[in-house]
N, C-alpha and C positions, 0 to 999 in steps of 0.2 A: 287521493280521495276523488270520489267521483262528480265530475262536473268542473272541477275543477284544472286547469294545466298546472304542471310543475312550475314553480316559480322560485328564483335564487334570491338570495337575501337582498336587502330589508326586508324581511314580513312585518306583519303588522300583528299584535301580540298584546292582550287583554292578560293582566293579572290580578286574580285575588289573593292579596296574602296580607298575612299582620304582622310578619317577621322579616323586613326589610330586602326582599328578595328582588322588588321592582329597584329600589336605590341602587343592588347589587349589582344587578342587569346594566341599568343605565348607566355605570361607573366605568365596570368593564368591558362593555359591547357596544360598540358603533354599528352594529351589523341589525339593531332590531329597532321599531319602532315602535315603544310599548303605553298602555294604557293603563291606570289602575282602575278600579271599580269602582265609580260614582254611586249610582245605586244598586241596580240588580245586575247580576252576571250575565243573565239573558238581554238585559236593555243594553249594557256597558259593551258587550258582545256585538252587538247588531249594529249601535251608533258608529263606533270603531270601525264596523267593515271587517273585524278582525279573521286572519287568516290561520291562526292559532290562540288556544286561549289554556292559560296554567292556572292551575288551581292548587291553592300551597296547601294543604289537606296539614301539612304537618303544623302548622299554626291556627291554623282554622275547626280543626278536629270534625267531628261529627256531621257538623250545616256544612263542611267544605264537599264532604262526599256525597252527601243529601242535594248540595245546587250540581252538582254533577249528574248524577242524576234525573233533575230536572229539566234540565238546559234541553230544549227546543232547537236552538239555534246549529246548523250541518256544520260545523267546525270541529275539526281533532283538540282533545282537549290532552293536555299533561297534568297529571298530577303526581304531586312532589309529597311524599311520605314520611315516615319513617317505618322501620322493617315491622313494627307491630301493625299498620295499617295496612300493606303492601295489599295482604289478600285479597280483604275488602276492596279496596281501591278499582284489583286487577277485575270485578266485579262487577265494576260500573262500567259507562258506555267509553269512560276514560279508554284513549288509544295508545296513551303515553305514561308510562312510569319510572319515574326517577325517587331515590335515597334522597331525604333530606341533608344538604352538605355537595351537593355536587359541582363542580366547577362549571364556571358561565360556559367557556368551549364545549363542555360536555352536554349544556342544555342548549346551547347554538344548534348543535349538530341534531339532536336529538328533535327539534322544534320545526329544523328543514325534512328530516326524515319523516317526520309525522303528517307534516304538508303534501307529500306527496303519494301521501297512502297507505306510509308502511306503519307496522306494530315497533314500540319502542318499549323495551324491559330494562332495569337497571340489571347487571346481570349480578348485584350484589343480592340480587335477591332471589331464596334455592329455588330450584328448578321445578319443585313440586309443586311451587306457589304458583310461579312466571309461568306455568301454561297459557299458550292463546287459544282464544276458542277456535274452533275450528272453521274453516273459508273467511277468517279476519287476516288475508294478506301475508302469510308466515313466508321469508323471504329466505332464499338458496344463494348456492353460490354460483356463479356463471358462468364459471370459468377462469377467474383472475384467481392467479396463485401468487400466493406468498409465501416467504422461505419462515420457518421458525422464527429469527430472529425478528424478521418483517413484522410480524403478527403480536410480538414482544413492543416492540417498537409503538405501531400504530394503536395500542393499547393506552401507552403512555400519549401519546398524542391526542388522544382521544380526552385523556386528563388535563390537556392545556398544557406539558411540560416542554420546556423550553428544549432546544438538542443539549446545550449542555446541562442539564440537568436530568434529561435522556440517559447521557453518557454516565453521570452519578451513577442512574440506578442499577445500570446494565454491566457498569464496572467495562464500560467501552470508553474508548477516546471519543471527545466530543467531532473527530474528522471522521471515526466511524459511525456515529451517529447520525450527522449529518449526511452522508451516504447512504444511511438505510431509509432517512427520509424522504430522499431523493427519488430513488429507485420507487417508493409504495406513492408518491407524487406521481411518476412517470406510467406504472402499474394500473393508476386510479382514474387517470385521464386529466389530474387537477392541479390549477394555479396553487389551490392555496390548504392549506393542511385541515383546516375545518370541513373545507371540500372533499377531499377526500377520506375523512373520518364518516362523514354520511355516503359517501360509496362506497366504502367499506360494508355499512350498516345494512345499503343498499342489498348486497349482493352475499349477505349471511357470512362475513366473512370478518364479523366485529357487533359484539352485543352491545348496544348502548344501557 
């Protein structure tokens, strides 16, 4: 985003929701520093500092996309759906769209790619919808290849799934799964696997 540098986790992260999403967050992420919404989204936003702000649309309905809308304040906003609202949603100034149901990793990831300027789409949601407008950031690949498998792989990873439970899905041993994790680690430039799910994201080479 502009004006702002890229910045690694903790962010700082304002939520509206009524469907227990910030307890969610806070249970399983030590990587965020989150706030819920005292009064208004635009005041709750501004006192915070916040350097992202989610907006659970899918508990909130109608005033969830309406204070999106509104919202004043230059911060990438996510909001969190379900598939009947997606379109709407992709409509607002929202830069970030996630399915209702999504794993915290998967909103980790998606909350640091937002921060630094990119378009975030659930890719559960069809193609016709998830259009970005156009000079809103649409992101390529740069070069970093990954093998089929890789891209198998960093998918589930991208879910929070453990290697072996990697191994489950792919019907691989969990010592080959851990090697494909290794290698798209090595590939991505990155310590830690949430790291490299947003340079994946980064580099169009992984839909959030």
């Amino acid at each position: 985003m502009r004006g702002l540098p890229p910045k690694s986790l903790p962010l700082r992260i304002v939520i509206h929701s009524e469907a227990g999403l910030l307890d969610q967050l806070a249970r399983e992420s030590d990587a965020l520093i989150l706030s819920p919404v005292e009064t208004s989204l635009e005041i709750s936003a501004r006192v915070a500092q916040a350097d992202v702000i989610i907006v659970d649309v899918a508990s909130l309905g109608a005033p969830g996309l309406q204070e999106i809308r509104e919202l004043r304040f230059d911060r990438p906003v996510l909001a969190i759906v379900t598939p009947s609202q997606a379109a709407e949603a992709l409509g607002t100034q929202a830069k970030g769209v996630l399915l209702q149901g999504t794993t915290t990793a998967k909103v980790e990831a998606a909350l640091q790619a937002l921060h630094v300027g990119l378009r975030v789409t659930d890719p559960a949601i069809p193609t016709g919808v998830a259009t970005a407008p156009k000079g809103e950031g649409s992101v390529h690949a740069n070069g970093t290849v990954l093998t089929p498998r890789e891209r198998e792989v960093i998918v589930l990873m991208a879910e929070g799934l453990s290697n072996k439970q990697i191994a489950a899905k792919l019907t691989i041993s969990e010592h080959t799964a851990k090697f494909h994790v290794n290698s798209i680690l090595q590939k991505m430039d990155a310590q830690k696997r949430v790291e490299a799910v947003v340079r994946a994201a980064q580099q169009g080479l992984l839909s959030l």
